[in-house]
C-alpha positions in Angstrom: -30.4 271.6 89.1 -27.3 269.3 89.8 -27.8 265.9 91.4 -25.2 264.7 93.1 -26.1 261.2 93.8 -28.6 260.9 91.2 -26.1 261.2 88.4 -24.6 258.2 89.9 -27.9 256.1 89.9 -29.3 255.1 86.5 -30.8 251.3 88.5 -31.6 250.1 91.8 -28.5 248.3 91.5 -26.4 251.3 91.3 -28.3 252.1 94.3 -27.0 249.3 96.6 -23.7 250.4 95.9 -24.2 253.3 98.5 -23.8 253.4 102.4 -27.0 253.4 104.6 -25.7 256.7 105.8 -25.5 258.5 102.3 -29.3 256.9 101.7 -31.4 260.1 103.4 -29.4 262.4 101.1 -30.7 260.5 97.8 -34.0 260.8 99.1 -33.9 264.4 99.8 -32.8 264.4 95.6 -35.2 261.6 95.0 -37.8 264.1 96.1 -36.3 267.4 95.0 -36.1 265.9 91.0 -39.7 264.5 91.6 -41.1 267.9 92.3 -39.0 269.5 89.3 -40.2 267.4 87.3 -44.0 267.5 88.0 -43.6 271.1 87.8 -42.7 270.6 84.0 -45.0 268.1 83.1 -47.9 268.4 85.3 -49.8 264.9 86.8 -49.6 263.5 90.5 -47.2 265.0 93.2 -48.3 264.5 96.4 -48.9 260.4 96.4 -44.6 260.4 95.1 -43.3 262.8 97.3 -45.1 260.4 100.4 -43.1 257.6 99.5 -39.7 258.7 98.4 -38.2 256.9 101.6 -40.2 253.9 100.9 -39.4 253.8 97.1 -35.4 254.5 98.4 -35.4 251.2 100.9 -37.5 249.1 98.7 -35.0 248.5 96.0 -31.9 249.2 98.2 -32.9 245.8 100.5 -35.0 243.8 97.7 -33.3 242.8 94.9 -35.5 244.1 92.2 -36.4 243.2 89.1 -36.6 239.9 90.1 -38.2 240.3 93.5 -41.3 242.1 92.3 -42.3 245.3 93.0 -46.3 245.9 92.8 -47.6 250.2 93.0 -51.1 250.1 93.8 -52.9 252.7 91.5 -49.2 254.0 90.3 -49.7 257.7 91.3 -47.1 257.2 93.4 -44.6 255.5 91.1 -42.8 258.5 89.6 -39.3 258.2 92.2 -39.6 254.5 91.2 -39.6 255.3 87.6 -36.4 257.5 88.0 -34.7 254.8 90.0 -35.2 251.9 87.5 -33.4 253.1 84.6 -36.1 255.6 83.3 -34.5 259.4 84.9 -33.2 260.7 81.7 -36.5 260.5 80.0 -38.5 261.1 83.2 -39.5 264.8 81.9 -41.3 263.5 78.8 -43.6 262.2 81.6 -47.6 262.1 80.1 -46.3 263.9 77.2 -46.7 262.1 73.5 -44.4 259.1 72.8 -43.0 259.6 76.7 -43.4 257.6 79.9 -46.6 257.0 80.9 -48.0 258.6 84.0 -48.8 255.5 85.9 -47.2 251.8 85.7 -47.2 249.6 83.0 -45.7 246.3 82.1 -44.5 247.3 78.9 -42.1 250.7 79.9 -39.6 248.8 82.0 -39.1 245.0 83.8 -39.0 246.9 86.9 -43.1 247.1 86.4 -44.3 243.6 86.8 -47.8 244.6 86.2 -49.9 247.5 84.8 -51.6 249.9 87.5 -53.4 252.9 87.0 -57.2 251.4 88.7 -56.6 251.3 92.6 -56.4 248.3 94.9 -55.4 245.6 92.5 -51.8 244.9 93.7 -53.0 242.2 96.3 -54.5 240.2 94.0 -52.0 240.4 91.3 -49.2 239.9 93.8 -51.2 236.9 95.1 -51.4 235.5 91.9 -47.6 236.2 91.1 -46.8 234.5 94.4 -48.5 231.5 93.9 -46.7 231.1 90.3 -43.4 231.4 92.2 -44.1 229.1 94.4 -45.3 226.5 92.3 -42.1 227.1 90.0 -40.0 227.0 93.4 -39.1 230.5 93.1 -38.5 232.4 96.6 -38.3 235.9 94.9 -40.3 238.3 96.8 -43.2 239.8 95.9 -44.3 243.6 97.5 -47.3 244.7 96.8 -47.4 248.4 97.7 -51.2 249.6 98.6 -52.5 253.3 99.9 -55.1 253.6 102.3 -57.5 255.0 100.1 -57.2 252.0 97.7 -57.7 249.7 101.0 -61.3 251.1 101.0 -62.0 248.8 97.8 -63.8 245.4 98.5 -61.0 244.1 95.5 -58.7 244.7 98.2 -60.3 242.4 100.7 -61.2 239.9 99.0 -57.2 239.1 98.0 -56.3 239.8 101.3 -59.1 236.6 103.0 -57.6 234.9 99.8 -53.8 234.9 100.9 -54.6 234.6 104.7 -56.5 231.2 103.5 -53.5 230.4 101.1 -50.9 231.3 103.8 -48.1 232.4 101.1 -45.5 234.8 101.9 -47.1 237.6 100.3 -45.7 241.1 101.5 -48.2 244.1 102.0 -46.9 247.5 102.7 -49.5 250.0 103.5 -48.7 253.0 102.1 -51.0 255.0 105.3 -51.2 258.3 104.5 -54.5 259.5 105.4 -55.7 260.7 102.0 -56.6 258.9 98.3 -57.5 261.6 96.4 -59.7 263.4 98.6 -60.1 263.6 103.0 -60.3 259.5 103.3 -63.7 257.9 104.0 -65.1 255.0 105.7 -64.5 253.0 109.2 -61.2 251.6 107.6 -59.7 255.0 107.8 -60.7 255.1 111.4 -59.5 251.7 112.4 -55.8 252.5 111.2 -56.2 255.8 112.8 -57.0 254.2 116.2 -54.5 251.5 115.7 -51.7 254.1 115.1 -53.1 256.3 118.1 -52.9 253.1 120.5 -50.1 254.4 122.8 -50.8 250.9 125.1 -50.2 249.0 122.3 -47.0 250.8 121.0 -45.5 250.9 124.7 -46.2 246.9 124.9 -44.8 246.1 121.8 -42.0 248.1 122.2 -41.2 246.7 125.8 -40.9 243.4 124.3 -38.3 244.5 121.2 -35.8 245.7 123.6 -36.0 242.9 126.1 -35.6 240.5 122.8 -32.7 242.3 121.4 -31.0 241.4 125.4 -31.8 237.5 125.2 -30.8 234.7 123.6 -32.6 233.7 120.1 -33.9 230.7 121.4 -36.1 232.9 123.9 -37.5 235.1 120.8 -40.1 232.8 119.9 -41.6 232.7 123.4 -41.4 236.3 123.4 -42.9 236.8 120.1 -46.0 234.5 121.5 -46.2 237.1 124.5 -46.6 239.8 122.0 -49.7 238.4 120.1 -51.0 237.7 123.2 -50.2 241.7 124.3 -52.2 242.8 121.0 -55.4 240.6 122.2 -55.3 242.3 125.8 -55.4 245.5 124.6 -57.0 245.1 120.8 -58.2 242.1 120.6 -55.5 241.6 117.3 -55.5 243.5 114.7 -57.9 243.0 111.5 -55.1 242.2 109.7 -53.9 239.0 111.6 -57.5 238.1 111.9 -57.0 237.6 108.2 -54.0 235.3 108.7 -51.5 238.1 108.2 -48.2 238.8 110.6 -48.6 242.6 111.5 -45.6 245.0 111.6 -46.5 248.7 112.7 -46.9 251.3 112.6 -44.1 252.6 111.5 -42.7 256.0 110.3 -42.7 255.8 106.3 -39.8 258.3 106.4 -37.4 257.2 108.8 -35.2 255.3 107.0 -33.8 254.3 110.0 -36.4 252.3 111.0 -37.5 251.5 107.7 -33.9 249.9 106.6 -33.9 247.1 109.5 -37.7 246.2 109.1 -37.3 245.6 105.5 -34.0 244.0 106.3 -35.9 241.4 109.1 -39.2 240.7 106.6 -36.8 239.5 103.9 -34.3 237.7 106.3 -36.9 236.4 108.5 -38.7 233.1 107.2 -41.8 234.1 108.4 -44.2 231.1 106.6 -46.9 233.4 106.0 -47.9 236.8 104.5 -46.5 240.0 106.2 -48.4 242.7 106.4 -46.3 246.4 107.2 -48.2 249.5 108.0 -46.1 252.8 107.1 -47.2 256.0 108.2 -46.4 258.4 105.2 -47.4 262.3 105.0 -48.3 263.1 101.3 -46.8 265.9 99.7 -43.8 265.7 102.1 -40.7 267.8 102.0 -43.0 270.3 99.2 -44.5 272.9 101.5 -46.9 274.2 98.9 -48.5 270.5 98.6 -48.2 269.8 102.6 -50.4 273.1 102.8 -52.8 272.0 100.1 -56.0 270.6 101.2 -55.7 267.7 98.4 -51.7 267.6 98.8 -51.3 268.1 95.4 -53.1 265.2 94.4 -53.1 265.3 90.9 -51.4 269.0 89.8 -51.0 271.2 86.0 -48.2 272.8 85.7 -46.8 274.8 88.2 -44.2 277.5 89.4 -41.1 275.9 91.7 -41.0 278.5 94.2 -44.9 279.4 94.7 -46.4 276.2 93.8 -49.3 278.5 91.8 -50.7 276.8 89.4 -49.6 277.9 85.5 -53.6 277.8 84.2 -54.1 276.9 81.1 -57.8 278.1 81.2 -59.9 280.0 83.5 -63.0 278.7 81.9 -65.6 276.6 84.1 -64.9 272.7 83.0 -68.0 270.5 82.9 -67.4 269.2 86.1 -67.9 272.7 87.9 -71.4 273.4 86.1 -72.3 269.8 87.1 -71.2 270.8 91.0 -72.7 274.3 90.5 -76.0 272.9 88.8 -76.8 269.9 91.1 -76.0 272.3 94.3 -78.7 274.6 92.8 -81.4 271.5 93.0 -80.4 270.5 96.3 -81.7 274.2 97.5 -85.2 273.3 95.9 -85.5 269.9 96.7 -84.8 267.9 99.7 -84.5 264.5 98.2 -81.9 265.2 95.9 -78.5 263.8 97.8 -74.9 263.3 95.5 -73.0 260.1 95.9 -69.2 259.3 94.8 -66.7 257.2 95.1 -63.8 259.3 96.5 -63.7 261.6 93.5 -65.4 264.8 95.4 -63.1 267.1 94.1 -62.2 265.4 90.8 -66.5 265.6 89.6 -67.0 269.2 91.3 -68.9 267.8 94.4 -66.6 270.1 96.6 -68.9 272.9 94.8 -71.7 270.6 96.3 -70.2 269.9 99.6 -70.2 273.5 100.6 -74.0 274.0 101.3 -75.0 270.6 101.2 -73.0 268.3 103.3 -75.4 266.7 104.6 -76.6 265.8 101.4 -72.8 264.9 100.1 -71.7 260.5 100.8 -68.2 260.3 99.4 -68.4 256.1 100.4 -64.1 255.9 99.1 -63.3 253.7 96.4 -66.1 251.7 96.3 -68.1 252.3 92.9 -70.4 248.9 92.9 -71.5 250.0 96.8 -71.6 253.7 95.7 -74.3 252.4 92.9 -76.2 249.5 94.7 -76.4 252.6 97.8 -77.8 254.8 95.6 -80.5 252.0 94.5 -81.6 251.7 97.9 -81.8 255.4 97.9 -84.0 255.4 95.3 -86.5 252.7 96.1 -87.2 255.2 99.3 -88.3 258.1 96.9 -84.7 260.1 97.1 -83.1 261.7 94.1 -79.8 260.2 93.7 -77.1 261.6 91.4 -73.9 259.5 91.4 -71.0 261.1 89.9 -68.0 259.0 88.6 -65.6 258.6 85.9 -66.7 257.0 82.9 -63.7 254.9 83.5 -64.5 254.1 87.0 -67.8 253.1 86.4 -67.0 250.3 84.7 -66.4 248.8 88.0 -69.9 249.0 88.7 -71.5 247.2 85.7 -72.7 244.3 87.1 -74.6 246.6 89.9 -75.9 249.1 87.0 -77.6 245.8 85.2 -79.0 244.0 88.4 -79.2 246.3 90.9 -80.6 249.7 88.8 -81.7 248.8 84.9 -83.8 245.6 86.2 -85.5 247.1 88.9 -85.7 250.7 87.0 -84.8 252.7 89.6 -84.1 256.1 89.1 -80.9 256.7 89.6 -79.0 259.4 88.2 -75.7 258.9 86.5 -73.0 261.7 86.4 -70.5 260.4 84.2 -67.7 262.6 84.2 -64.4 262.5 81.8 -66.3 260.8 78.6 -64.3 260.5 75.8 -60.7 260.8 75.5 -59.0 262.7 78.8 -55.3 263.3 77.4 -52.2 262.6 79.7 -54.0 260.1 81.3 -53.9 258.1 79.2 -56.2 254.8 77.9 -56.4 253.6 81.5 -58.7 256.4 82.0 -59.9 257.3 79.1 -64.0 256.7 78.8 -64.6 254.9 75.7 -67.0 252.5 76.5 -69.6 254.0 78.8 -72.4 254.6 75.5 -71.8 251.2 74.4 -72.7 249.1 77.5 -75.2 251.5 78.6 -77.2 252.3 75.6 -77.5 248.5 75.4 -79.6 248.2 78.8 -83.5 248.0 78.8 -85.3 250.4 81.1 -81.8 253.0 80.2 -82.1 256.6 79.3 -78.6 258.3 78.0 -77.6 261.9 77.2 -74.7 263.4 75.9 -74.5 267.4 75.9 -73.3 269.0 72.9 -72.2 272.0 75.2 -72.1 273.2 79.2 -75.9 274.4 78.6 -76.9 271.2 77.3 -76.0 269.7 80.2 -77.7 272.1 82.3 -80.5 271.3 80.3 -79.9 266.9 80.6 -79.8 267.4 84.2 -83.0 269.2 84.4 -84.3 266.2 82.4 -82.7 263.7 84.4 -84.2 264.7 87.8 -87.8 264.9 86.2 -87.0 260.9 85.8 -88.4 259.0 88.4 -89.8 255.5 86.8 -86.5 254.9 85.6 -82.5 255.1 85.4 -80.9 258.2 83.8 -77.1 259.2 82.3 -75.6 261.8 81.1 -72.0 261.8 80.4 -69.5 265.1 79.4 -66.0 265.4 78.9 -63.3 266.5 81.0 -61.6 270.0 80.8 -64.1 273.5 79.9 -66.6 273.8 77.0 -68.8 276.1 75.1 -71.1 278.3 77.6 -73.9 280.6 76.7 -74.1 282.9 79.0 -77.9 284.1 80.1 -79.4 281.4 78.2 -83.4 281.1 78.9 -83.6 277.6 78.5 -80.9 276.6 80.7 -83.9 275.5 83.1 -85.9 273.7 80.3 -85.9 270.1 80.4 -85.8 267.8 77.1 -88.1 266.2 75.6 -87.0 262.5 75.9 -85.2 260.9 73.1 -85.7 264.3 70.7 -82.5 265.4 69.0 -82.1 268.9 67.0 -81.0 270.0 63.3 -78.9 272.9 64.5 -77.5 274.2 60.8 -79.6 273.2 57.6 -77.8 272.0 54.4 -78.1 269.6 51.7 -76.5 266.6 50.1 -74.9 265.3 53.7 -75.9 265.3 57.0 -74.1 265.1 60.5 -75.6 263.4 63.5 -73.2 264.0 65.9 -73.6 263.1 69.7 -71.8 264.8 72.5 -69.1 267.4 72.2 -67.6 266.6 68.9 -70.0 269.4 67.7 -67.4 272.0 67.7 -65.0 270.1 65.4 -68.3 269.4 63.1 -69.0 273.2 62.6 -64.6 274.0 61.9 -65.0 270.4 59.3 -68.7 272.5 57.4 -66.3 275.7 57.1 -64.0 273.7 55.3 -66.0 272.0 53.4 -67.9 274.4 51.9 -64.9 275.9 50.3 -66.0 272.7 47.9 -69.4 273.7 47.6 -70.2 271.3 50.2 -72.8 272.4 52.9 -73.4 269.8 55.7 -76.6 270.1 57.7 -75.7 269.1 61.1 -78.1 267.7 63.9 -76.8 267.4 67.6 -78.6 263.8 68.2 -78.6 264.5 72.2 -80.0 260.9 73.0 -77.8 257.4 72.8 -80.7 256.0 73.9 -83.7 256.3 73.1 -82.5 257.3 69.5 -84.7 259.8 67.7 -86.1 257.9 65.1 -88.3 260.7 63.8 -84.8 262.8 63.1 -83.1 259.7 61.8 -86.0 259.5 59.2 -86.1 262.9 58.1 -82.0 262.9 57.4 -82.2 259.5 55.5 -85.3 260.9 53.2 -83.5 263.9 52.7 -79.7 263.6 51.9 -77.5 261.7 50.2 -75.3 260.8 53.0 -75.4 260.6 57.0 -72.3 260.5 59.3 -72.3 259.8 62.9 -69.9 260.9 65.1 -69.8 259.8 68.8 -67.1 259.7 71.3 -66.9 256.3 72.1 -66.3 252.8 70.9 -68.1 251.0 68.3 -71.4 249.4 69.5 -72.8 252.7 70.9 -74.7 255.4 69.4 -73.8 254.6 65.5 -74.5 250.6 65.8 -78.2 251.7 67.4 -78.9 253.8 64.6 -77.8 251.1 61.7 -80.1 248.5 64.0 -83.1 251.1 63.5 -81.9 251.5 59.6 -81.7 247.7 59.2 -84.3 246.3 61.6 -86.7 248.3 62.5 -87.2 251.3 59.6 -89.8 250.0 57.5 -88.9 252.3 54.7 -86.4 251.3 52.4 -83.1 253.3 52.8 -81.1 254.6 50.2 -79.2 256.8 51.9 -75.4 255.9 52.2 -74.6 255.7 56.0 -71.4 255.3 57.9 -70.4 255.7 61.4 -67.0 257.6 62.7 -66.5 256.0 66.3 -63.5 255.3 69.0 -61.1 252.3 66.5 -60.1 249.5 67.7 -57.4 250.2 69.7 -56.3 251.7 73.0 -55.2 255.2 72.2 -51.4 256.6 73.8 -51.4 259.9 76.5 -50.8 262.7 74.6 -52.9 265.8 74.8 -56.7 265.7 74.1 -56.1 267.4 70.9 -53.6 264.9 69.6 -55.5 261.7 70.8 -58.7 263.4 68.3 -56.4 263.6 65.4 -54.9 260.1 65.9 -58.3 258.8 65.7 -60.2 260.9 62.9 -62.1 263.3 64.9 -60.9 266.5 64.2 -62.0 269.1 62.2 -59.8 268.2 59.3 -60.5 264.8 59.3 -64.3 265.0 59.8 -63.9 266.8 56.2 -61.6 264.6 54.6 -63.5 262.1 55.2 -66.9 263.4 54.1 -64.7 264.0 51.4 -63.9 260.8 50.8 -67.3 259.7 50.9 -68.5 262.0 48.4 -65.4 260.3 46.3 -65.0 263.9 44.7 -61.7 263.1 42.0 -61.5 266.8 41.2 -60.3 268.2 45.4 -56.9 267.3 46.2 -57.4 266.3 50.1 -53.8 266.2 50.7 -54.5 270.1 51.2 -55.7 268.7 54.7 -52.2 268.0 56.7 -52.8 266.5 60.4 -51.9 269.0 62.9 -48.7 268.1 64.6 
């Protein structure tokens, strides 16, 4: 596909260049090479194609790099990665050495600070503003923030922090009625009613077109008539309460409008922080997403013209059995209730939501009230299961100490995408979740080997009612047995199992690593090596018993978890060193998440880089055994 003005535009300064007039045929590129490209690489659509406009009159009217430019989350930052120098590598997007799939400092100096966590750009603009103005610097800084992120307490507590500081901080709201899912909350319904007040709208615009009729002098009167207008009818918006001036609503993709309100904000010396609500439609101009019930939130690849989806599997992913499973216990049990934090799709709670609505609180992006909620719910004798990224829970840690381990509540923890989750990157990738849970007194924590195992964990985990459960699974599908028996059986707590029986070395692996352990045995018994391999089940409590019986009886133990150090592998060496009361001769070692954030790339590439393939589980057994006489360079790294 040929671009016409595109070709032309390599920076927002090549931008300026244009007339207003030619601006609404950019965009209508802008969007076209956003969806084209999507539909190559896969990731999030429908958050870019809502603000092409936006992106468009942002850098034509600011003068970016140096007045700063904040995305909120970045789903949405894809147009503003083509516009600021990066559209000739924009299709190596979440691919393997290519741009990353949300925003990050060190890609371009058009991204002043790393996003990919929602409703931190207020704060971080906050904090850039007040360095600017202590180095008298009058850049700008924009801090462009979605509705859904506005459902955050983060983003409140910046914004009572730069009403109280007064700086000329600018907030766009980037309103377009959806984060990832249907939005949530009385926040959605406040800007719904503010952008439904006709009264207000017909006052305010009475007032701009006597203005633009009398002299300047008169402007200041009139703009004390129209604060007072907003009391009579709203009693001011939430906003100004906060110390902020109010512009909007506005239409998000009219740049007609959108060009002089810009054009006014930066002009204007308005001596204290501006806040300008757009009204965007996500997925716009892309009938396939506008028709989409999530807009085409987040998206594989996908045909152009139909917008179908180019599967790469048709295999249930962990998050479906969990939605499938839970729905099932909800039937049975009337105290069992799901809570998440605007992820009901994303951890298969739609699967949920269709008998049991009810039963369903989606409370937005707000993990620390989704798990202090689901505290309260459990000190009334319900059955909570809260369901959240790995990486989003870490949000929530100071509420999973305090509010849940202290008090051992039973609360249920669903933490989806453990481990590594591919194009997403190390923003979202869950590395640390066994390490700062299996640390916590009053904790259990389970990590399935397979999609029966987890079956099986959440069986075990709704039996718990004296104390706070996990269990954590990757993202993507998984081995499935189908008609397994003991599907229904719970576990016995803190009892792992010796699935294949061998000698000389033994694999404890935990969680789903499994797999690559059996393809690294086939391998290595080509060297007369024969591995027995135990799936340990528990990160806490450990099963000492089965620890015992692999030190007495091999040469060698590996663990294998996936996860940073201080989880799984550092409790069993604390058992070996502290606690065994036998003396060990066994040779131990640990294979564990390094040291290091790991790139987007696919799943499959991220295990390599770091050792946990099937190949490298055997080279490095191989290595242990120190065996002179095998040639391990027979082992090449996938590419």
């Amino acid at each position: 596909m040929t671009y016409k003005y595109l070709e032309k535009i390599n920076f927002p300064s090549d931008l300026r260049k244009f007339n207003i007039s030619e601006l609404k045929n950019i965009s209508e590129e802008l969007r076209k090479k956003t969806i084209e490209t999507v539909s190559k690489t896969g990731g999030h659509l429908g958050a870019g194609l809502g603000v092409i406009e936006l992106t468009v009159a942002i850098h034509y009217v600011f003068n970016t790099p140096r007045d700063r430019l904040i995305w909120d989350v970045g789903h949405q930052a894809y147009p503003h990665k083509i516009l600021t120098g990066r559209k000739n590598k924009i299709e190596t997007l979440r691919q393997k050495d290519g741009l990353y799939g949300f925003v990050r400092r060190s890609e371009s100096e058009y991204d002043p600070f790393g996003t990919a966590h929602s409703s931190t750009s207020i704060s971080a603009g906050l904090g850039m503003k007040v360095a600017k103005d202590i180095n008298n610097d009058d850049a700008n800084i924009i801090c462009v923030i979605g509705d859904g992120a506005l459902s955050a307490g983060l983003a409140y507590e910046a914004l009572n922090n730069a009403g109280v500081l007064n700086k000329r901080l600018i907030v766009i709201l980037n309103d377009n009625e959806m984060s990832i899912d249907r939005p949530v909350g009385a926040m959605s319904s406040y800007l719904t009613k503010l952008l439904s007040s006709k009264q207000y709208s017909s006052i305010r615009s009475m007032i701009k077109n006597i203005s633009k009729r009398l002299p300047k002098k008169f402007s200041k009167t009139l703009y004390r008539a129209e604060e007072y207008s907003k009391g009579l009818v709203s009693g001011g918006t939430l906003f100004e309460e906060l110390g902020f001036y109010y512009l909007g609503p506005i239409d998000g993709h009219n740049l007609d409008s959108l060009l002089p309100v810009l054009e006014n904000i930066k002009k204007n010396n308005i001596d204290k922080p501006i806040f300008l609500h757009c009204i965007t439609k996500k997925g716009k101009g892309y009938t396939p997403a506008e028709e989409s019930e999530d807009k085409f939130h987040g998206v594989n690849k996908f045909d152009l013209k139909t917008g179908e989806s180019i599967s790469i599997s048709n295999k249930k992913t962990y998050s479906e059995i969990f939605g499938e499973t839970l729905s099932k216990f909800a039937d049975n049990d009337e105290k069992v209730l799901a809570i998440t934090a605007a992820m009901t799709s994303g951890t298969g709670l739609n699967i949920f939501n269709k008998n049991h609505k009810e039963k369903l609180f989606d409370v937005g992006i707000a993990e620390q009230h989704a798990v202090t909620m689901s505290a309260g719910l459990a000190t009334e004798g319900f059955k909570p299961f809260v369901a959240i990224y790995s990486t989003f829970l870490q949000r929530a840690y100071d509420q999973i100490v305090h509010d849940v381990a202290i008090q051992k509540l039973p609360v249920r923890f669903a933490i989806d995408r453990a481990g590594k989750v591919g194009a997403d990157g190390p923003t979202h990738a869950g590395s640390f979740d066994i390490a700062f849970l299996s640390t916590l007194p009053n904790f259990i924590l389970m990590a399935p080997s397979n999609q029966n195992e987890l079956i099986r964990m959440m069986h075990t985990s709704l039996l718990i009612n004296d104390r706070p459960s996990a269990f954590r699974y990757p993202r993507g599908t998984g081995i499935f047995y189908e008609n397994n028996i003991k599907d229904k059986d719970p576990l016995e707590i803190g009892k792992g199992k010796i699935i294949n029986e061998g000698n000389d070395i033994a694999i404890l692996n935990l969680g789903t690593r499994i797999q690559s352990c059996f393809e690294a045995a086939k391998i290595l018994n080509q060297y007369n090596i024969n591995p027995t391999i135990a799936d340990a089940r528990f990160a806490k409590p450990i099963d000492t018993k089965l620890i015992d019986l692999l030190l007495d009886n091999h040469k060698f133990v590996l663990t294998i978890e996936e996860g940073s150090s201080g989880g799984f592998g550092s409790t069993v060496l604390n058992y070996i060193h502290n606690i065994r009361i036998k003396p060990t001769v066994c040779n131990v070692k640990n294979l564990f998440f390094p040291d290091k954030f790991i790139e987007h790339q696919s799943p499959e590439q991220q295990y390599i880089e770091i050792g946990m393939d099937s190949d490298s589980i055997a080279k490095k057994i191989l290595n242990i055994f120190d065996n002179k006489l095998i040639n391990i360079q027979h082992f090449s790294k996938k590419k």
